[in-house]
N, C-alpha and C positions, 0 to 999 in steps of 0.2 A: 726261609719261612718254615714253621712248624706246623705239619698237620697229623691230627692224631684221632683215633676214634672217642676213647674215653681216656682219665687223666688218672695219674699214677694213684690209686687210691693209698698207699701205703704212706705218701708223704704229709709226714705230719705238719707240716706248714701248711697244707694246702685249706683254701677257705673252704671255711664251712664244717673244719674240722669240729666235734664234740656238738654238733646242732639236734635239737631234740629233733625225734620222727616226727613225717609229717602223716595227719590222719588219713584215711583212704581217700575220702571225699575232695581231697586240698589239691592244690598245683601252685607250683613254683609260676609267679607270674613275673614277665619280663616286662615291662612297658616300653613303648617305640614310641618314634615321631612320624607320621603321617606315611605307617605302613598297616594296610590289611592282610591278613593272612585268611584267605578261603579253604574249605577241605580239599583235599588232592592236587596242590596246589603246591611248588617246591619254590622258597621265596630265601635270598640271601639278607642277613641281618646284620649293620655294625652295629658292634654295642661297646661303649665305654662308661657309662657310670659302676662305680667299685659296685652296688648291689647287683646290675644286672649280668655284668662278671659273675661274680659270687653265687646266681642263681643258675644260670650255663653250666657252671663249674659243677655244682651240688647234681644239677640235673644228671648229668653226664654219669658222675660216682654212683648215684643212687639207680641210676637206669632207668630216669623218670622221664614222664611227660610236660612240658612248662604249658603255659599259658602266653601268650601274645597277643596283650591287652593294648591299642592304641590311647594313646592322653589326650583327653583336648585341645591343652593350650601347648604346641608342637614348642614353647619356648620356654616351659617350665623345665629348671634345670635338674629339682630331685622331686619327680610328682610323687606326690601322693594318693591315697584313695579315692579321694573328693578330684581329685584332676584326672582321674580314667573312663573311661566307657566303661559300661558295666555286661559288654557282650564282643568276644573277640575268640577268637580259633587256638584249639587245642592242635599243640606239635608236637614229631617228636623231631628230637636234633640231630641228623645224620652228620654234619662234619663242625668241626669246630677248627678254630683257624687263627693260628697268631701269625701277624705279617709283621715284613721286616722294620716296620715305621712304630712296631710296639701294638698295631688297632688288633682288634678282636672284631674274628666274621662267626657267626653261626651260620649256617644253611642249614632252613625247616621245612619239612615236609606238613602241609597241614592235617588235621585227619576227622575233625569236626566242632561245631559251632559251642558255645558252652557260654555260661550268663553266672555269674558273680552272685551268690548268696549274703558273702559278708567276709572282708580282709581279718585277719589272722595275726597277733601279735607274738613279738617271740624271736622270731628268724631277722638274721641280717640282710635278708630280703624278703619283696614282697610275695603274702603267702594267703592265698583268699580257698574258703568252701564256696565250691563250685554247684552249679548244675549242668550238667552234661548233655544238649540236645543233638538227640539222633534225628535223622534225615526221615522222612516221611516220605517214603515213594505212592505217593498218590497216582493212580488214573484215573483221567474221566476223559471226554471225546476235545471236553476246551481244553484239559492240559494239554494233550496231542497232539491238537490245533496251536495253539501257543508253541510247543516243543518245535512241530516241521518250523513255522515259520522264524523262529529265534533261530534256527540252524541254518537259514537259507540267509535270514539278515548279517549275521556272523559272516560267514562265506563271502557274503560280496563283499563288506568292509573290508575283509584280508585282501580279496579281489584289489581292492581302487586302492592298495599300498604300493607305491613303487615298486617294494619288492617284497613280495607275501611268502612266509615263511611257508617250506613245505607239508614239514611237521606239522604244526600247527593246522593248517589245510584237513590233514591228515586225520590229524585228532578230535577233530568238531565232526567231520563226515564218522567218525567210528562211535561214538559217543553214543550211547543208549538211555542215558538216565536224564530228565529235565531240568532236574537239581543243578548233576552235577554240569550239565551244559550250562545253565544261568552262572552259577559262580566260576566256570571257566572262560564266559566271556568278559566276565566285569574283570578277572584277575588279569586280563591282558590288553584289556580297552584303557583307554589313556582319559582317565577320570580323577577328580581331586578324591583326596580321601577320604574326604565329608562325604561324598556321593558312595563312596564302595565301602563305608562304614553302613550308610544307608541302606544297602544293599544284603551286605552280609546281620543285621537285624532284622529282615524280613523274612522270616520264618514260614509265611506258607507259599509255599512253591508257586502256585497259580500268580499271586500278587507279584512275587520276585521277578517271576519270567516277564510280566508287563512290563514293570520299571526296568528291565535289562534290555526290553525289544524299544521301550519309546528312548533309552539313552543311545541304543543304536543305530535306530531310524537320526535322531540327531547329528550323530558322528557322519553318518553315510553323506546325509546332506552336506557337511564340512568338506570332508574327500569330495562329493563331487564337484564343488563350489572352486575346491581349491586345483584340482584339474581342469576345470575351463579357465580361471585365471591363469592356469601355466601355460593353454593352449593359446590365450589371446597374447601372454605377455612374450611366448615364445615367435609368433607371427607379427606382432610386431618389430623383436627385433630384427627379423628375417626382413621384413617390408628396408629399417632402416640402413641395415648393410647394404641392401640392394640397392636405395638410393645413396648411399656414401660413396657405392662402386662405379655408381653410373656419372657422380660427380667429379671422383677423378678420372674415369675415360674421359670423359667432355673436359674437363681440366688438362688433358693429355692431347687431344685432339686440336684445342683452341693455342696452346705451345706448339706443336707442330705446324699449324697454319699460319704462326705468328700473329694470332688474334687477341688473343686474351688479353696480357698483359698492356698491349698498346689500346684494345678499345675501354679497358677499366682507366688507363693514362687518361686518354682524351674523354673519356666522363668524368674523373676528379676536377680536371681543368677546367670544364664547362662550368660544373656547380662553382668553381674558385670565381671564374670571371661573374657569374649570375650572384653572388653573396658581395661582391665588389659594386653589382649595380645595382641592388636591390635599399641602397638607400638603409640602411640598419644604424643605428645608433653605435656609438664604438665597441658599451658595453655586448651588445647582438650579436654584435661585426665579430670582435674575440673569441663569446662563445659557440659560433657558427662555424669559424675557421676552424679552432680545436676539434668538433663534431668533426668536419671535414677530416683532418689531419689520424681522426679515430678511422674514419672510413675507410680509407688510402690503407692502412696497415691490416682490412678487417678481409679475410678473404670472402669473394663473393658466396661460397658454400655455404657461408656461417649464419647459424637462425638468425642472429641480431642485426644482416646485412641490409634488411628488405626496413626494419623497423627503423635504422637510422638514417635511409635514405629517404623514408618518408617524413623524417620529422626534418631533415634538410629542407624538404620541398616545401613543406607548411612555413618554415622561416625563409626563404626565397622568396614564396609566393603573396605575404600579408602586406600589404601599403604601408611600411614603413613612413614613408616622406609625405608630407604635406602637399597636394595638388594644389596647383596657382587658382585661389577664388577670386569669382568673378562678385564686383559688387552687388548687393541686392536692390532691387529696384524696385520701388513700396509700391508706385503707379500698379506695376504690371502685377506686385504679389496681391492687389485687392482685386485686377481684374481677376485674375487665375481662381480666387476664391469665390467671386459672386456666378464665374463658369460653372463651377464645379457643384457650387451647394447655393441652395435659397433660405433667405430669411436670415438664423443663428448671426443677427446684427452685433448682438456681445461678444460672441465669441469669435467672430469674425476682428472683430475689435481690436477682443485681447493678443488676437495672432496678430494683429501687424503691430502692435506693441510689439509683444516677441522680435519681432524681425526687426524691428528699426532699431534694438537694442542692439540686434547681431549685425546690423548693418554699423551701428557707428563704434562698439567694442567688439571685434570678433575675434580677440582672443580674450575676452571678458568669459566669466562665470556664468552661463549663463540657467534660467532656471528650465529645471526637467517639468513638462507640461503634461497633465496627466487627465485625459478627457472621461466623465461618468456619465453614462445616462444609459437609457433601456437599449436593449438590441433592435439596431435597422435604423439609428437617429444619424449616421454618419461619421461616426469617429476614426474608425479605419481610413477612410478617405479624407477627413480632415488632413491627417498623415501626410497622404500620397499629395496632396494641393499645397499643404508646405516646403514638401522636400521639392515642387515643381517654382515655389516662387523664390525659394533661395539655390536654383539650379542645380543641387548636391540628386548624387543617387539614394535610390529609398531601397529599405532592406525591412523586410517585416519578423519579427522572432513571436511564433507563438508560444505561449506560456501555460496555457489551458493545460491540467493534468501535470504539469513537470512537479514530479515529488521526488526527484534527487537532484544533488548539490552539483555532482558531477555535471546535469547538463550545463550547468552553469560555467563552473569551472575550471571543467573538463576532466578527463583519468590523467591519472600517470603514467608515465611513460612504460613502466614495466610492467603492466596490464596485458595482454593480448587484444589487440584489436581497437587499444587507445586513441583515443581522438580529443580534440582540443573544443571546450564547450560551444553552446549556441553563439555566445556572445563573437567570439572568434570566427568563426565559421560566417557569422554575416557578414562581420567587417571582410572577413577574405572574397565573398561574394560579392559584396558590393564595391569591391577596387579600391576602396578610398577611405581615408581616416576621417573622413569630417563628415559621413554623409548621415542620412537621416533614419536614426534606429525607430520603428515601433515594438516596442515593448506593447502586446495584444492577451488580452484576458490577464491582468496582474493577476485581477481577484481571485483569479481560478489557481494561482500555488497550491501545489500541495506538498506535506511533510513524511517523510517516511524514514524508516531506520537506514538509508543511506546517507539523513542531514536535511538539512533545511535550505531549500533554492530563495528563499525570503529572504533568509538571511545573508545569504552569497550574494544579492542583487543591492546590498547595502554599499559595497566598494562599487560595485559597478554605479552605483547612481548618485553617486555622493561628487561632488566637484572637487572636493579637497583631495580624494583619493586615487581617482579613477585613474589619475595620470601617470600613475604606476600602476596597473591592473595586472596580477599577475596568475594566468593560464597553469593551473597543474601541470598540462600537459607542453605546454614551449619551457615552463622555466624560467622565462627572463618578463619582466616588464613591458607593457605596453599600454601607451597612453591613448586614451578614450578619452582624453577630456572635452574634443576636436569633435565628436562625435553628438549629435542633436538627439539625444534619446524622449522620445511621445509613448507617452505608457496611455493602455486603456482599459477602462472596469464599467462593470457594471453596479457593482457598488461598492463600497469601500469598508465595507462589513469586515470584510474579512480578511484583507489584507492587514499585515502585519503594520503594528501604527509608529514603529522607527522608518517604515518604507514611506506610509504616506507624510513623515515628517520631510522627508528628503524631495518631495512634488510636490505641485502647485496644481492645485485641484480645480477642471475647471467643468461644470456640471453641466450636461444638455439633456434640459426635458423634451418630451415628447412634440410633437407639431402637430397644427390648428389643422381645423376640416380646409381652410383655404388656402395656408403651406401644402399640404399634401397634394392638393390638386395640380398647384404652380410645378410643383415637384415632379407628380407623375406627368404633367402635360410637356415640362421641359427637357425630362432626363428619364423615365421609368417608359414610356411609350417608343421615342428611338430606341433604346437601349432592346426592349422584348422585339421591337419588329425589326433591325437586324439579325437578334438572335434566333427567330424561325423562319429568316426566311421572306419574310415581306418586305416587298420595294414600295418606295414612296410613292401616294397618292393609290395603291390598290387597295387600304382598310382607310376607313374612316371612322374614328371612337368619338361619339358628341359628349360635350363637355357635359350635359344631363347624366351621361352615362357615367362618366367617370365620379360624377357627385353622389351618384346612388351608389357606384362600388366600396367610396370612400366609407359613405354611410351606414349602408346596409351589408355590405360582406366583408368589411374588415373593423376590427374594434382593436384597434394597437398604439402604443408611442413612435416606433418608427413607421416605415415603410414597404417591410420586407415582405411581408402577405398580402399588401397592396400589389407590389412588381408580380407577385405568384397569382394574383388574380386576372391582374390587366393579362400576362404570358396564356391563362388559361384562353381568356377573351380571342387573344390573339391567333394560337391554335385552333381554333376552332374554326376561323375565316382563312389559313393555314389550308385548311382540307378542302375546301369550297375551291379557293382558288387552286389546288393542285388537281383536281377534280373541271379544272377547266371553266370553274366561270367566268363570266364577262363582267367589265364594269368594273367599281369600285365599291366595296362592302361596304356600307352603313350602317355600326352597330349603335345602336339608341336603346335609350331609357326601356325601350318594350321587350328590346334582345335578350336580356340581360337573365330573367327567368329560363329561358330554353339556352342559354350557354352555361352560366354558374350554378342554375338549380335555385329553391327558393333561398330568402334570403335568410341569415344563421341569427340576423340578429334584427331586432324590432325596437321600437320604440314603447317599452313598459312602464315608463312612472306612471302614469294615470291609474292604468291599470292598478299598481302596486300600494298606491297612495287614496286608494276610492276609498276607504274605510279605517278607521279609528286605531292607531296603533302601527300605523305603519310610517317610520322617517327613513330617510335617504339621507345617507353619511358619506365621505370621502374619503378615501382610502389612499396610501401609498403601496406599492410593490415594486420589487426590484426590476419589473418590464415596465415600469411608468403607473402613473395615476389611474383610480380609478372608483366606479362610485358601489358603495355597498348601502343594502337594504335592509335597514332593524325592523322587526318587526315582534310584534307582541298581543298577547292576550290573555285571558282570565280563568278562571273555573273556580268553582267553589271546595275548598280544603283549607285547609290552619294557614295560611300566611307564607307558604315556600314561595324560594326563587327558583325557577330553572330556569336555567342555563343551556343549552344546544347551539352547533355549527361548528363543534372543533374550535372553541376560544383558546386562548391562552390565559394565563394566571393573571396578566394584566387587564387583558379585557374586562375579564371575568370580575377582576375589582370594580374596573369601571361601572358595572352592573350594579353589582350591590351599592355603590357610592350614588349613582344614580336615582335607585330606589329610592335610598334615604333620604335624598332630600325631598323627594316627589312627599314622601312620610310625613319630613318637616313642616314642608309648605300645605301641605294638603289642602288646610284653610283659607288658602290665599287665591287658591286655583277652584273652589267651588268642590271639592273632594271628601265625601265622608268619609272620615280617619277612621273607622269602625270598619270598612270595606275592608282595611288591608289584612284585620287578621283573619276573616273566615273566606279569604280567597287565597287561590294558590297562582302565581305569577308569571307566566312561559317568554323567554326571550328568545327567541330565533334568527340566527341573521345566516341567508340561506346559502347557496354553495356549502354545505355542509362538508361535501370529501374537502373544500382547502382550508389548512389549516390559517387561526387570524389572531393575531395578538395584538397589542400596539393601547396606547390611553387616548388618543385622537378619537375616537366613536362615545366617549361619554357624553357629548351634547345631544346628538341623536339616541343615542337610548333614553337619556331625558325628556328628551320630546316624544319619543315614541309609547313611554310609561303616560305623560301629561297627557296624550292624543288619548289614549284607550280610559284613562281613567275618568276623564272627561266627557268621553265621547267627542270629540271633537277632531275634524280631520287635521293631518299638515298638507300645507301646500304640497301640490303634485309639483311646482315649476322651481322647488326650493331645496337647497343642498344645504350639509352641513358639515363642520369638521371643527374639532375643540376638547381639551380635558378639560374637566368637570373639580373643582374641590369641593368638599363636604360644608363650606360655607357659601356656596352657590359661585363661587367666582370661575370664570373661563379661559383657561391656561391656555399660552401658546402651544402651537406642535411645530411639527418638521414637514416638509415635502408643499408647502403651499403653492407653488408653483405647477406642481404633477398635479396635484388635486381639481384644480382652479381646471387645469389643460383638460383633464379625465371630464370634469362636470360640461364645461363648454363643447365637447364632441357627444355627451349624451343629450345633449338638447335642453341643459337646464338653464335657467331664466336668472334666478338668486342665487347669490353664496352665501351662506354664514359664517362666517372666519374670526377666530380672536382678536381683540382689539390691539393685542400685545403684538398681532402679526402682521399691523401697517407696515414698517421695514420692507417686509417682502413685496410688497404689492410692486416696486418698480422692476421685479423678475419675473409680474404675469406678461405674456406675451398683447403685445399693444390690444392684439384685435379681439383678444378675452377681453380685458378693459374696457373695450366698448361696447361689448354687447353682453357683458355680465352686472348683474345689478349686485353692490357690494353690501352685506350688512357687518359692520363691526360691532361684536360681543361684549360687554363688560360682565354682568351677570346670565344666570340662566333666565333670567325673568325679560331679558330685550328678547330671548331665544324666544320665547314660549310669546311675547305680545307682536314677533314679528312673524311667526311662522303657523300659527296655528288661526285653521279658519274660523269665523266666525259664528257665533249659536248662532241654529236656525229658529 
């Protein structure tokens, strides 16, 4: 290696020979890649392009100062002007250095900042007029302040270095100047060169020291970050030596007692004969053994030991084989069902249908039964009464809220803490491959960036496929076909409609004031007075009572705040009797106020209907039928409609289609057509906070516009339900059965129903039919001559 001070000026080869002077102001500029050069600051430089040779060289002979201009683009290979910074540190060159590979080093000491006026033509390297900036030693109390605290942040950073230079320690403690302490820490701080270019163009000290102390405060966080990760990752290894060590002592100890190896013998053996009796299919059988045959070679220490004996135990333990069924016996499956549940004559029906199919094909296809209707009408327990007439065990999989695919599923196997889906996990609870799945809340799926459980329940419920059903987490096939899967919703809105194509939908509305009673006196009164407590013959509930609770404290399609009412009734005579009375408690009709408090709900149509503008419509919602109240009135302004009660966009047509025809006809119904434009129009149908959408309430806001406009009342004893078209005709709806049920528990007298919705009428429950008076609609004009009362 050649190292020299300066270079033979006598040789006349040497570059740079015959170059004109350069003028005072100028410097020999070298350009770098992604080096900064600070004042007082001694930085080693390779240089290999032939000019920044040549400018070294020149430097050297001439006893000059260069320039160490950083470039932009670190990949331009011969920059130019246009590719440099236009502010970089004046050096001079204390060693210059040819190594034995041919490279060229410079080492430069830097000496201060200087900013490019304008590059220089002429020279076989680059050659710019400079401006020269001197260092500004400023005080004031905030440099000061900036200066201690940059000098204490420095110090700790060197601090939390493995191994902190002493020197350097040294030379930050000796340091007097602001300046030069900012650019001696950025020259040694581990920063890109964007950033320490950034730094070294920041000219007034006070801003410089900021951006030096907030890149520091930075760093320090990194250093401390990265010493607690070395403390946790060091303690953890310490943790797992220690249990490695502890594993081969006990490895050590279990060989000396001659336990180990013989008690791992005789547990491979067990699982051997337990896979031999576990009834598996060949393909199961094969890859069980192999699992097995994995274990046997896997030593007990090893993380994957515990993982693959457990997924042994899950294939050991799942009912492989078909348990011997017993035939069904229709007799006892109808008594089992008229036990269990009153009334539901259809569906009660359909289910021994069901069953007699699975009695005379039971290994037939048979269909997935999927029960809808409001909450409390019985479907769950429909469930639990079928799985009790075809003797199979009942297993229930809720569904409510499942928005990943996985519970379906199940994980894989190289998850931590993998488990095989709900589907699996019943079948292994319930013993048996044939017995009785409920599938509870479909409609409640939900979707989430884990996948779609809707769509995972499509093999599961499909006949065609089921009987390969295969578990992420087992791997191999298992047939569901055997398996009686009862799904249940509330409505079918929302269930996915490839699911509800794979079911048979079978719908239960709401039940009568006289079902409910049969119900609570059969099954809702034993049921609460075991459950607090009362022995037979100490309360007495009169059938009065339970007609008024029906009535007046509960307004529902099922039954479930009926049982929370009677339970209330029941506690209360609960206290009495613990409290030591004698006798048996008689609660009647008159108790009912000083146990339940007044009643929640009254009987309003009269009320509702005394005055012009008010109809009574029928309503559907996904808790059962029920009856809504249009109500309307006038004021004097141009002709508007409003609208109020949280409609929806449908309703809200219904309205104005309603208006219009009231407009059309006007003349027919005794209406001055002139009325409609200097009045303004208010339609309100009340409950305002629930929202109401739906085209079934266009007859009732018809009537409700004819009553007001007319003056003339509607029957208080008379319900309605119908959409409306703009040539007065009266369209079918949906839910007439809910509706019909909802009106007969409010106490009403007539229906109005579309003529197009005779069909239904063999779905109203018998004892609506007898005591609901039916009017069939063609136009709105039967509406309007059956419902509205007579001029007085």
């Amino acid at each position: 290696m050649a190292d020299f001070e300066s270079p033979n000026a006598a040789n006349e080869g040497a570059p740079g020979a015959g170059t004109p002077p350069l003028p005072a102001d100028a410097l020999i500029i070298i350009p770098v890649r992604n080096v900064v050069l600070f004042p007082g600051h001694v930085t080693p430089i390779t240089i290999g392009r032939e000019r920044s040779v040549a400018a070294a060289q020149q430097a050297l002979r001439d006893q000059r100062q260069v320039g160490i201009l950083m470039q932009r683009d670190p990949e331009a290979a011969d920059p130019g002007p246009s590719d440099m910074h236009r502010l970089g540190g004046v050096a001079n060159i204390i060693r210059y250095i040819t190594g034995a590979d041919g490279a060229n080093h410079i080492i430069c000491q830097g000496d201060q900042r200087f900013q490019v006026v304008e590059f220089l033509p002429g020279w076989p390297f680059l050659v710019a007029r400079v401006l020269r900036i001197a260092e500004a030693e400023a005080s004031s109390p905030e440099i000061e302040a900036r200066f201690l605290h940059l000098k204490a942040q420095a110090t700790e950073a060197l601090q939390l270095l493995p191994q902190a230079p002493e020197e350097l320690l040294a030379a930050i403690q000796s340091i007097s100047s602001p300046a030069a302490l900012a650019d001696l820490a950025t020259a040694y701080m581990d920063l890109k060169p964007d950033e320490k270019q950034e730094i070294l163009e920041t000219i007034d000290v006070s801003a410089r020291m900021e951006k030096v102390s907030r890149m520091l405060a930075r760093r320090i966080e990194v250093l401390q970050l990265s010493q607690q990760i070395g403390r946790q990752t060091k303690a953890a290894l310490d943790e797992r030596q220690r249990e490695v060590l502890l594993r081969e002592q006990m490895a050590a100890i279990q060989r000396e007692l001659g336990e180990g190896e013989a008690g791992k013998a005789e547990e491979m053996a067990a699982l051997g004969e337990a896979i031999a009796k576990a009834n598996m299919p060949k393909e199961v059988e094969d890859h069980a053994r192999k699992e097995l045959r994995r274990l046997q070679r896997m030593p007990e220490a090893a993380a994957e030991y515990g993982m693959a004996r457990t997924y042994l135990d899950w294939l050991i333990e799942l009912p492989w084989g078909l348990p011997e069924e017993t035939p069904i016996d229709i007799a006892a499956a109808r008594r089992i069902l008229d036990e269990d549940h009153y009334g539901l004559d259809k569906i009660k029906r359909r289910i021994i249908e069901y069953l007699a199919v699975r009695k005379l094909a039971p290994a037939g296809k048979a269909p997935i039964l999927c029960f809808v209707g409001p909450p409390g009408v019985g479907k769950t327990s429909l469930g639990q009464s079928i799985a009790r007439a075809m003797n199979r065990k009942f297993v229930r999989v809720s569904l409510g809220g499942v928005h990943d695919e996985a519970e379906i599923r199940g994980h894989r196997r190289t998850y931590i803490g993998a488990l095989p889906g709900n589907i699996i996990q019943a079948v292994r609870k319930a013993g048996a491959r044939n017995c009785v799945m409920m599938l509870d809340e479909i409609d409640k799926l939900g979707a989430g960036v884990h996948g779609d459980p809707g769509a995972a329940l499509l093999e599961v419920l499909d006949p065609e496929q089921n009987n390969t059903f295969r578990d992420n987490y087992l791997g191999v096939p298992f047939d569901l076909s055997r398996v009686a899967f009862i799904a249940t919703a509330n409505i079918l809105d929302t269930a996915p409609g490839p699911l509800r194509d794979r079911m048979e939908i079978i719908s239960l509305s709401g039940y009568m004031a006289e079902e409910k009673f049969q119900i609570a006196r059969r099954y809702l009164v034993p049921r609460q007075m075991t459950a607090n407590g009362v022995q037979p013959g100490q309360v007495e509930i009169a059938d009065e009572a339970l007609r008024d609770i029906i009535q007046f404290y509960t307004r529902e399609a099922g039954v479930r705040n009926l049982e929370r009412e009677i339970g209330k009734t029941l506690r209360h005579a609960a206290v009495r009797i613990a409290e030591g009375g004698s006798g048996p408690i008689h609660i009647g009709r008159e108790s009912l106020a000083g146990v339940l408090g007044p009643p929640p709900f009254e009987n309003e149509l009269a009320m509702r209907t005394s005055v012009p503008g008010v109809a009574t419509g029928l309503a559907w919602t996904p808790v059962g039928g029920d009856i809504l109240f249009i109500e309307a009135t006038r004021a004097p302004g141009s002709g508007r409609l409003i609208l109020t009660g949280q409609l929806g966009e449908v309703m809200r047509e219904s309205a104005q289609a309603a208006l219009s025809i009231v407009k059309n006809r006007a003349a027919s119904f005794g209406i001055e057509p002139s009325g409609f434009e200097k009045t303004d129009i208010h339609i309100h149908v009340p409950a305002g906070a629930i929202p109401k959408d739906g085209p079934s309430a266009g007859v009732a806001m018809f009537m409700a516009l004819v009553s007001l406009m007319t003056e003339r009342t509607v029957r208080n004893d008379t319900a309605m339900t119908g959409e409306i078209s703009l040539r007065g005709l009266v369209l079918p709806v949906g839910g007439i059965k809910e509706k019909v049920v909802a009106a007969h528990r409010a106490g009403i007298k007539r229906v109005m129903l579309p003529a197009r919705n005779r069909k239904d009428f063999e779905d109203i429950p018998e004892e609506a039919r007898k005591q609901l008076e039916f009017v069939w609609l063609e136009q709105v004009d039967d509406a309007v001559s059956s419902a509205l009362e007579s001029e007085v």
